[in-house]
MIROZA-619871 format. One record per residue (C-alpha): residue in one letter; residue number from 1; z, x, y. Coordinates in steps of 0.25 Angstrom, whole numbers. Layout:
<rec><rest>A</rest><nr>NUM</nr><w>Z</w><u>X</u><v>Y</v></rec>
...
//
This chain:
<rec><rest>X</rest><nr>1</nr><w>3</w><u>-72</u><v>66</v></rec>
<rec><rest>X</rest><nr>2</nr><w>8</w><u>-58</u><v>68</v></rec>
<rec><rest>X</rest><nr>3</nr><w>20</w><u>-57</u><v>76</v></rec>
<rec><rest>X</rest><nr>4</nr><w>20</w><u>-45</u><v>87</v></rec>
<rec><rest>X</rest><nr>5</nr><w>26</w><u>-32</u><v>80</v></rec>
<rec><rest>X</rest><nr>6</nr><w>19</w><u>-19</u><v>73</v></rec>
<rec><rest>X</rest><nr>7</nr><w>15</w><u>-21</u><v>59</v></rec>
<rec><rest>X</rest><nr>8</nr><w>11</w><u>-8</u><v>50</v></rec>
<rec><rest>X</rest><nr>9</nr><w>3</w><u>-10</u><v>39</v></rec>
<rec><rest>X</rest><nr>10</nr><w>5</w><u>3</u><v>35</v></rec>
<rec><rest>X</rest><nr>11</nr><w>20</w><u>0</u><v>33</v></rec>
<rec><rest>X</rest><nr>12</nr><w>19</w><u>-12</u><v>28</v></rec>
<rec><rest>X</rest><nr>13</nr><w>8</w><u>-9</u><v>17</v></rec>
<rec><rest>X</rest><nr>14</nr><w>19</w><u>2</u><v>13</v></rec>
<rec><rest>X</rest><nr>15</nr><w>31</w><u>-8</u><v>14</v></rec>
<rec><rest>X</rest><nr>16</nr><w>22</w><u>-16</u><v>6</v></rec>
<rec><rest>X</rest><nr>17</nr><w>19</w><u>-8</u><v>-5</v></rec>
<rec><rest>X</rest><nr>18</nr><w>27</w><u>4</u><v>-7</v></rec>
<rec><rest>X</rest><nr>19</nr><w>27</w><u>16</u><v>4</v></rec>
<rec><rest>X</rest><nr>20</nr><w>15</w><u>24</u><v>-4</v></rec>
<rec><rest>X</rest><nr>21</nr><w>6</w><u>12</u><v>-3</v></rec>
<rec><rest>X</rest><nr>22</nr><w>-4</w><u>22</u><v>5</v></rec>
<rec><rest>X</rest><nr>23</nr><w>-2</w><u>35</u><v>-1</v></rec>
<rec><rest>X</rest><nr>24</nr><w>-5</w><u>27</u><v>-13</v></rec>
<rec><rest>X</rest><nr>25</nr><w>-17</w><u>19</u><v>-9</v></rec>
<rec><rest>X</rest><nr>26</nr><w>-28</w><u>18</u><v>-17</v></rec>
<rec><rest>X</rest><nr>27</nr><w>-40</w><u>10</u><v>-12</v></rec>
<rec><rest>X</rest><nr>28</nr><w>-41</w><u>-4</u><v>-19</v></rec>
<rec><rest>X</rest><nr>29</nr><w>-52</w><u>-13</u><v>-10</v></rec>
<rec><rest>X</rest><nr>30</nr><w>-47</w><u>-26</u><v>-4</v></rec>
<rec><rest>X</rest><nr>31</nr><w>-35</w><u>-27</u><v>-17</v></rec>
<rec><rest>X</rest><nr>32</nr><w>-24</w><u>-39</u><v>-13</v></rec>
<rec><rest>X</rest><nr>33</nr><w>-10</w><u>-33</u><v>-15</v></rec>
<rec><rest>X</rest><nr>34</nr><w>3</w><u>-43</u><v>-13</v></rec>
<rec><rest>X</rest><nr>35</nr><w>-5</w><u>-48</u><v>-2</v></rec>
<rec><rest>X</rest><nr>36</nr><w>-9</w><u>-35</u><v>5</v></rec>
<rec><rest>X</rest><nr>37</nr><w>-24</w><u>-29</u><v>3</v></rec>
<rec><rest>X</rest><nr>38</nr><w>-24</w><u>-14</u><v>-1</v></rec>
<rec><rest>X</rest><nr>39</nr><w>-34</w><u>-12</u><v>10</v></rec>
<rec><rest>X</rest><nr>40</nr><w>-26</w><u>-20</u><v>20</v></rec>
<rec><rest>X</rest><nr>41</nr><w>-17</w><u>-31</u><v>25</v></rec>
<rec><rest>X</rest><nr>42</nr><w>-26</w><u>-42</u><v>20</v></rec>
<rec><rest>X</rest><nr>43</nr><w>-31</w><u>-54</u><v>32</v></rec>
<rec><rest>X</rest><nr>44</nr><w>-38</w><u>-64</u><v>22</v></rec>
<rec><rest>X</rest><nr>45</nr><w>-41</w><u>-78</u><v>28</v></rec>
<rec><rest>X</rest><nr>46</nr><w>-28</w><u>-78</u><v>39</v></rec>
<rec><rest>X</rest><nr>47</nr><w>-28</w><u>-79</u><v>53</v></rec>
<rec><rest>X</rest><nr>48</nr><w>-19</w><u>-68</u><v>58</v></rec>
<rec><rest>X</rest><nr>49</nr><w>-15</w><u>-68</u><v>72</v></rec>
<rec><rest>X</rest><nr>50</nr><w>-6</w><u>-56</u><v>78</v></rec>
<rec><rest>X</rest><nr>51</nr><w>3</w><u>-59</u><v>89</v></rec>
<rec><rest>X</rest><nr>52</nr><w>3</w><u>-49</u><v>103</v></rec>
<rec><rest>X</rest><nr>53</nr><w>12</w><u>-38</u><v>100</v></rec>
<rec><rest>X</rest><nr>54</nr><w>8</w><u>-38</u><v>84</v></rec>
<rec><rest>X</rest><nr>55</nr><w>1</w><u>-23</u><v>80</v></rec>
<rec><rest>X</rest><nr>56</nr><w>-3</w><u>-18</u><v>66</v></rec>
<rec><rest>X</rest><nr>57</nr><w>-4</w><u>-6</u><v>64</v></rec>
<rec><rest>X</rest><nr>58</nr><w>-8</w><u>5</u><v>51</v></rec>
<rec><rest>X</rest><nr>59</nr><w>-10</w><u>19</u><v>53</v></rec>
<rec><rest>X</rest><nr>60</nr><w>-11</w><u>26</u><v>39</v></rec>
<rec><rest>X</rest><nr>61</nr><w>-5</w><u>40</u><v>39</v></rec>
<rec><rest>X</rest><nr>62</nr><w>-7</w><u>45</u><v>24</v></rec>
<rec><rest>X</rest><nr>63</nr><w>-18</w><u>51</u><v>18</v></rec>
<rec><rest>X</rest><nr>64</nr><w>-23</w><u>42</u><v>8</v></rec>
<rec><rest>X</rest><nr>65</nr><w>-38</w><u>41</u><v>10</v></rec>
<rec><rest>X</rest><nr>66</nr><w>-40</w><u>27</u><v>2</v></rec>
<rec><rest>X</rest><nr>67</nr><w>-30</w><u>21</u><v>13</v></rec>
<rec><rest>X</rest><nr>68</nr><w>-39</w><u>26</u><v>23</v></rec>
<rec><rest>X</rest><nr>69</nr><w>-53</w><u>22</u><v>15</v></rec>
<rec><rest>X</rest><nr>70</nr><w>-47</w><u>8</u><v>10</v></rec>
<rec><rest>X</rest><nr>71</nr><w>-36</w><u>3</u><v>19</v></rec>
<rec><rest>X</rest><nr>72</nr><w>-36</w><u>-4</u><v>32</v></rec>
<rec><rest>X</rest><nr>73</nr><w>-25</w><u>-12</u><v>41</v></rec>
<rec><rest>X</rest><nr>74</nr><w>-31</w><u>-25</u><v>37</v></rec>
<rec><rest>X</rest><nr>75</nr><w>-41</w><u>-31</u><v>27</v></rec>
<rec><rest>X</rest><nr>76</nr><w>-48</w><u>-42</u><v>33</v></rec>
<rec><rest>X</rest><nr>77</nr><w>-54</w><u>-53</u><v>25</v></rec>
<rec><rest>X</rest><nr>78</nr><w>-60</w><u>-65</u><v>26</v></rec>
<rec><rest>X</rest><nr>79</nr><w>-58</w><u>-77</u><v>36</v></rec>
<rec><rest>X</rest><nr>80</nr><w>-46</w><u>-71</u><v>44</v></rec>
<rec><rest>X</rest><nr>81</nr><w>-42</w><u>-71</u><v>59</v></rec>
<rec><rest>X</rest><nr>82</nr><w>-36</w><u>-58</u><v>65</v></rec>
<rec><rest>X</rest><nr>83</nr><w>-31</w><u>-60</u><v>79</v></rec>
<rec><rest>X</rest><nr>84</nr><w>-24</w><u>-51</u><v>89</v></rec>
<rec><rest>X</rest><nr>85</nr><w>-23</w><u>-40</u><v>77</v></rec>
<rec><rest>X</rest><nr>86</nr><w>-18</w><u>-25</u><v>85</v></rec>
<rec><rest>X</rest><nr>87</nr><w>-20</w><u>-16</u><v>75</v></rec>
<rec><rest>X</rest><nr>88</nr><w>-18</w><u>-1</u><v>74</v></rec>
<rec><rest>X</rest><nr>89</nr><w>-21</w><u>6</u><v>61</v></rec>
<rec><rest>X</rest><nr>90</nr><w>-27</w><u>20</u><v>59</v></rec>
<rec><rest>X</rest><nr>91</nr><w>-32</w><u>27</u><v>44</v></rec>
<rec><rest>X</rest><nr>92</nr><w>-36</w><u>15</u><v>37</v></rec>
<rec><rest>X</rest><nr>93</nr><w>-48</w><u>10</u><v>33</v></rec>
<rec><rest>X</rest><nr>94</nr><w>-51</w><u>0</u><v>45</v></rec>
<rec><rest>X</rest><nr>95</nr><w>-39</w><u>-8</u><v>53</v></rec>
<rec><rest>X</rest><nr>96</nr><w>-46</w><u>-21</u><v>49</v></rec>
<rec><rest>X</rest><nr>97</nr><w>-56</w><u>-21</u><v>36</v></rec>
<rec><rest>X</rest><nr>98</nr><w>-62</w><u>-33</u><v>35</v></rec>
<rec><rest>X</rest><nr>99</nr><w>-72</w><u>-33</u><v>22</v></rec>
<rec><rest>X</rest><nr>100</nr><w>-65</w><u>-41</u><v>11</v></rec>
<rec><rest>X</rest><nr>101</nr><w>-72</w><u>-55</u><v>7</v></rec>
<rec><rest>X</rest><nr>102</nr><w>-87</w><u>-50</u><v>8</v></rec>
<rec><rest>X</rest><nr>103</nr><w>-92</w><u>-62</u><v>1</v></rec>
<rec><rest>X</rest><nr>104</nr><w>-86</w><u>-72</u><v>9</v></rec>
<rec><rest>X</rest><nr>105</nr><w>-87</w><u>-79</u><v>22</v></rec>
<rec><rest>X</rest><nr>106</nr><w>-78</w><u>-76</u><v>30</v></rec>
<rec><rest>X</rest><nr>107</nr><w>-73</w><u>-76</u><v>45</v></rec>
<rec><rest>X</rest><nr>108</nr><w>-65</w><u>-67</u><v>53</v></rec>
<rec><rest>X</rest><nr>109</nr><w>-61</w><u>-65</u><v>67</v></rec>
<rec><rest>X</rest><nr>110</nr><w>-52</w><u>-54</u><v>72</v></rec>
<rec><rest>X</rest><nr>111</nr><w>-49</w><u>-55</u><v>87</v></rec>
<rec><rest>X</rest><nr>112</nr><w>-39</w><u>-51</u><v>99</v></rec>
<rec><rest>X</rest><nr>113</nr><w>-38</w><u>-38</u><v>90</v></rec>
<rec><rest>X</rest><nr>114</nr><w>-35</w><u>-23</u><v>92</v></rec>
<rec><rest>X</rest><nr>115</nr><w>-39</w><u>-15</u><v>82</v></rec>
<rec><rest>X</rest><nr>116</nr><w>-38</w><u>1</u><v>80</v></rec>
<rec><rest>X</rest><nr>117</nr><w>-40</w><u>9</u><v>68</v></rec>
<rec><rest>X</rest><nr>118</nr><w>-44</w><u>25</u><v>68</v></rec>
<rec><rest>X</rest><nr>119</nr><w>-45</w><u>36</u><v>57</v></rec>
<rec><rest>X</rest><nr>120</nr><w>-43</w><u>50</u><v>62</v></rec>
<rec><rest>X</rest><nr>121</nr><w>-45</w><u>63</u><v>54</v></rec>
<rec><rest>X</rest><nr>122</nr><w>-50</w><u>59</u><v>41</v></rec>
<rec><rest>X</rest><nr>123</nr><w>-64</w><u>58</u><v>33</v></rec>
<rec><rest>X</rest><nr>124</nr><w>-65</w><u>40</u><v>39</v></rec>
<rec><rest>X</rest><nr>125</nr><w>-63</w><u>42</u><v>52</v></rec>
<rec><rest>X</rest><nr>126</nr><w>-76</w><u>35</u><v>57</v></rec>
<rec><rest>X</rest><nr>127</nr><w>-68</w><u>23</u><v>49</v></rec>
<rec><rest>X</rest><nr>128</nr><w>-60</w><u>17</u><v>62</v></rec>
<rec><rest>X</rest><nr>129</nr><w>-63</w><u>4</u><v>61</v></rec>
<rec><rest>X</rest><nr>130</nr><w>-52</w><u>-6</u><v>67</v></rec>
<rec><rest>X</rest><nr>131</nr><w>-62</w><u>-16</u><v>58</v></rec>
<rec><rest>X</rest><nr>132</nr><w>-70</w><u>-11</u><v>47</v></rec>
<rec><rest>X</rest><nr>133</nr><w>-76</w><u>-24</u><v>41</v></rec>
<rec><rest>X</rest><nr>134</nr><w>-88</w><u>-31</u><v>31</v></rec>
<rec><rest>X</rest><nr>135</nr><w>-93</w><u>-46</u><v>34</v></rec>
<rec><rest>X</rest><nr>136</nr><w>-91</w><u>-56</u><v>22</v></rec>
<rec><rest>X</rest><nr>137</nr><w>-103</w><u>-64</u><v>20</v></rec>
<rec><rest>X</rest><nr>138</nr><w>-106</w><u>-74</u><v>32</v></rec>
<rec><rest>X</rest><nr>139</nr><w>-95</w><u>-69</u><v>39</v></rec>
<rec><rest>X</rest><nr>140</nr><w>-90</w><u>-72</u><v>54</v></rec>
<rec><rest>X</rest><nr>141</nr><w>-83</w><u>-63</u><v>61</v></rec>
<rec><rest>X</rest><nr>142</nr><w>-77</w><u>-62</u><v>75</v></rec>
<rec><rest>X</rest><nr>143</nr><w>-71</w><u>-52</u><v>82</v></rec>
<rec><rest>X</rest><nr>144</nr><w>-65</w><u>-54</u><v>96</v></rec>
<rec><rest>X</rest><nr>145</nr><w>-56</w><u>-49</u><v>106</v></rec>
<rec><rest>X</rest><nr>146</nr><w>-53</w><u>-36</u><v>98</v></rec>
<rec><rest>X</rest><nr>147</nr><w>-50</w><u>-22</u><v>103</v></rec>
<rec><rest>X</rest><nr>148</nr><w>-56</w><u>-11</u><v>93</v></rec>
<rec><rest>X</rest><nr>149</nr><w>-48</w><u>3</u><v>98</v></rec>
<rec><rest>X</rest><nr>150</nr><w>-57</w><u>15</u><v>93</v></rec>
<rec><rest>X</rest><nr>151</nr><w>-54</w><u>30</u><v>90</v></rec>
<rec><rest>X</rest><nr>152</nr><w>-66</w><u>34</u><v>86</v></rec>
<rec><rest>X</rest><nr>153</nr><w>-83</w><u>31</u><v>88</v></rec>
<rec><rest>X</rest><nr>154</nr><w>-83</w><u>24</u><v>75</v></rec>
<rec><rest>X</rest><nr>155</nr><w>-84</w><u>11</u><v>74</v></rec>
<rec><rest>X</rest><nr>156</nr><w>-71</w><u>2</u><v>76</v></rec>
<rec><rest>X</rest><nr>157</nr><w>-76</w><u>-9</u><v>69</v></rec>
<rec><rest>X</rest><nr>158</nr><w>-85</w><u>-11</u><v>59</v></rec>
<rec><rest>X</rest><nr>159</nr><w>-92</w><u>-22</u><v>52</v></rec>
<rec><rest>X</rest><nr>160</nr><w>-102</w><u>-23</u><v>42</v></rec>
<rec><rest>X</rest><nr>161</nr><w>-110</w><u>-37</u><v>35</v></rec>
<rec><rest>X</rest><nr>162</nr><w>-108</w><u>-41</u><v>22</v></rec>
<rec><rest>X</rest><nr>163</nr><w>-117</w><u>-34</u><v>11</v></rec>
<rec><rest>X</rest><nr>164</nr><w>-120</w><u>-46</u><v>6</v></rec>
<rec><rest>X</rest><nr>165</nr><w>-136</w><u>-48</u><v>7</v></rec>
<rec><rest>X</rest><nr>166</nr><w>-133</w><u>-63</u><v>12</v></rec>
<rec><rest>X</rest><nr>167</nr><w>-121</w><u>-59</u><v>22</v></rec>
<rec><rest>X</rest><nr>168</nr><w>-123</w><u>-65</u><v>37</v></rec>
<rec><rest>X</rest><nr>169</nr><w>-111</w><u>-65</u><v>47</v></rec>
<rec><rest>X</rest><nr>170</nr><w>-108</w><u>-66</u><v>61</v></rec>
<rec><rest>X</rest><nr>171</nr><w>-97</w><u>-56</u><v>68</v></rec>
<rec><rest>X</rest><nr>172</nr><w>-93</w><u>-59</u><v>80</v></rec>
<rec><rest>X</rest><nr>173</nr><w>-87</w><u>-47</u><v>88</v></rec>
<rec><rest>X</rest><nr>174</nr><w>-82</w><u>-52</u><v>104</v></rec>
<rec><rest>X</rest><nr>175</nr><w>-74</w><u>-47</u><v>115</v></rec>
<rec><rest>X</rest><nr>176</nr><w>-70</w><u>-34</u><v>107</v></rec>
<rec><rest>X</rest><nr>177</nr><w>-66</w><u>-20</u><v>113</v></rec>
<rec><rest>X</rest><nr>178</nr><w>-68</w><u>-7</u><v>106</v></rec>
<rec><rest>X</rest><nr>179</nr><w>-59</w><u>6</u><v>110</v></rec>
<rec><rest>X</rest><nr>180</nr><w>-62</w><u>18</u><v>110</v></rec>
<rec><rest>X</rest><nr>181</nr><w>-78</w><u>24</u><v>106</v></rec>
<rec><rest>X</rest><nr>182</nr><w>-79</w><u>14</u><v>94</v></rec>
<rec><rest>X</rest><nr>183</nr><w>-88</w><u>3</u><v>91</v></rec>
<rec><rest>X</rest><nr>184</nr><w>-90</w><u>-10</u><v>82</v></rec>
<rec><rest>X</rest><nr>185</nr><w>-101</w><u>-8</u><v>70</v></rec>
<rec><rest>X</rest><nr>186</nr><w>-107</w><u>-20</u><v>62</v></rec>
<rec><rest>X</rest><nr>187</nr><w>-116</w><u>-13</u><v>50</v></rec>
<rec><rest>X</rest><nr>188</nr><w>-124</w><u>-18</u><v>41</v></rec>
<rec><rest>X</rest><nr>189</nr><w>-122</w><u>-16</u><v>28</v></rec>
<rec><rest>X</rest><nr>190</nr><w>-130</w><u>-20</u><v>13</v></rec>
<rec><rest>X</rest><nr>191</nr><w>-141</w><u>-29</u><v>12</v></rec>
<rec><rest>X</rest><nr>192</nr><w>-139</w><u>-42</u><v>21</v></rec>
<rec><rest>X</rest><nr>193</nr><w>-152</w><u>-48</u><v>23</v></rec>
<rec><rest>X</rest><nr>194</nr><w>-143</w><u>-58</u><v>33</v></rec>
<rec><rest>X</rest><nr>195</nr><w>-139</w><u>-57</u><v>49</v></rec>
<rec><rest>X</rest><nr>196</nr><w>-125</w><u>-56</u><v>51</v></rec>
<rec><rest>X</rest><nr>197</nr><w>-122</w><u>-57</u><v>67</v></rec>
<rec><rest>X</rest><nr>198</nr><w>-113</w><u>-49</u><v>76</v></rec>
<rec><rest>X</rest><nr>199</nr><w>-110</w><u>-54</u><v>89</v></rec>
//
């Protein structure tokens, strides 16, 4: 459970690391660090609940392109719960990026969320995704209850199967609210010769 109270990634990764952490950033995919990823604050097989009043926020303000290629507020993997999340994050990567344990089965459910993330000004701005995310194999997934805020037509959250040509999985998307002029996607990508299901 996270009590009510404004958390910064962006501050804590620094007090975490050293105050050049993203000056110095150089992208290192889904690499474990004293327990943070360096893509991410790491939710692996946790349920994590936020408490009414608890907001996350991470705006990058440097200049560091790999930050705003690699980086994102939280890395997502397999089997994990994320309830009542209110995140505000802008220059990253994605707010949530949930595409770590590809071969795996996994489950996820993100629900009673509000989520926004936005670029402005720079070569990824069509990268706003609150939820930039790739299906392990035979996932399911359910997403309900969720606020998606938008600042541009691009897509607020995006998901795509598993490359794997055997992949199947089942994404459940309920009872969410886009803002703004943005849309959910679910892509196909690779060579899957299986049906995966969105509801």
């Amino acid at each position: 459970i996270v009590l009510p109270g404004e958390y910064d990634i962006i501050s804590e990764y620094k007090s975490h690391f050293g105050a050049n952490y993203f000056e110095d950033y150089a992208a290192d995919y889904n690499n474990e660090v004293n327990g943070f990823y360096d893509d991410g604050i790491p939710i692996d097989n946790i349920s994590i609940r936020f408490e009414s009043g608890a907001k996350v926020t991470a705006h990058y303000r440097g200049n560091n392109q790999n930050v705003k290629k690699y980086f994102s507020a939280f890395a997502v993997a397999q089997n994990a719960v994320i309830d009542v999340l209110v995140l505000d994050a802008s220059e990253l990567r994605y707010g949530l990026h949930v595409d770590y344990h590809r071969d795996k089965v996994e489950t996820l459910e993100i629900k009673n969320c509000d989520l926004h993330h936005y670029k402005q000004g720079d070569a990824d701005k069509n990268n706003n995704q609150a939820i930039g995310a790739g299906l392990g194999i035979n996932s399911t997934w359910t997403i309900e209850n969720c606020i998606f805020r938008s600042d541009t037509d691009n897509p607020v959250v995006r998901i795509h199967n598993n490359l794997a040509d055997n992949s199947c999985s089942k994404v459940n998307i309920s009872n969410c609210y886009v803002v703004g002029s943005g849309y959910i996607l679910l892509n196909s990508y690779s060579t899957s010769n299986q049906m995966t299901t969105a509801l």
